[in-house]
C-alpha positions, 0 to 999 in steps of 0.5 A, spaced: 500 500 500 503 507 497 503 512 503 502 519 503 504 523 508 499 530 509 499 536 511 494 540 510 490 546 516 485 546 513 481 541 518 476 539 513 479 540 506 484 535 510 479 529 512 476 529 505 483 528 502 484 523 507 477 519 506 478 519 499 485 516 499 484 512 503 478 508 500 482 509 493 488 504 498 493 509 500 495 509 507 494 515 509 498 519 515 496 527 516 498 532 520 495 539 521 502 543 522 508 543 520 510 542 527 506 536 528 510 534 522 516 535 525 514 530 530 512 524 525 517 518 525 523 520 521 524 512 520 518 511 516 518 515 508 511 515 504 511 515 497 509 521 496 508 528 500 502 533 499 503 540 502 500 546 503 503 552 502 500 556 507 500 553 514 498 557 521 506 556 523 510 555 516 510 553 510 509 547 505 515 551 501 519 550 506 517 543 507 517 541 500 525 545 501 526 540 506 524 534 503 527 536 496 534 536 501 534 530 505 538 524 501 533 520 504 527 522 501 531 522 494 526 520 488 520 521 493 515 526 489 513 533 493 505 535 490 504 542 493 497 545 494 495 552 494 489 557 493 493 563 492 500 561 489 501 558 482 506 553 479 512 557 478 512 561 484 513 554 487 518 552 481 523 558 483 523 555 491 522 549 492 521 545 485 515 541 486 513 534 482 506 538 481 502 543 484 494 543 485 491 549 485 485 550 491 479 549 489 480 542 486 477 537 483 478 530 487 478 526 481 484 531 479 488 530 485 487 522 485 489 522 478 495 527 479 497 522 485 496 517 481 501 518 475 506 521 480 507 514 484 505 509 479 
């Protein structure tokens, strides 16, 4: 089963996403902040990581940079979401494999994860 690893504030856009993966068999593990995503098990690497840009205590750019860095998460896609950036803005910070903008289609965004990690 592929992970994903989920950060999104947005407590009912995070629920969503996180259902609807996990009834398409992705396990899922979100996380509220960037705090709370500090705090995870760095022992465990997802096959892909979806982050919000706009965060009550960062950033998922930073995030995205961090992940982007890190030689444990070499070849492991970043998908980074906003209502309010646009994919070059994100490609001048952090270089995300795909950006989705707020409001989306679910449907899109299975579909897009899809042809990330299949």
């Amino acid at each position: 089963m592929r992970k994903i690893f989920l950060v999104e504030d947005n407590e009912d856009i995070r629920e969503i996403l996180e259902l609807f993966l996990v009834s398409e068999n992705y396990d899922v593990k979100s996380f509220a902040t960037v705090g709370e995503f500090s705090e995870r098990d760095i022992h465990i690497t997802p096959d892909l990581y979806l982050f919000d840009v706009m965060l009550p205590d960062g950033s998922g750019v930073d995030l995205c940079r961090q992940v982007k860095q890190d030689k444990e998460n070499n070849g492991i896609p970043v998908i980074i979401m906003s209502a309010h950036a646009h994919l070059v803005q994100m490609e001048n910070m952090c270089q995300p494999d795909d950006f989705i903008a707020k409001p989306f289609d679910i449907d899109n965004v299975l579909t897009r994860i899809q042809n990330i990690i299949h």
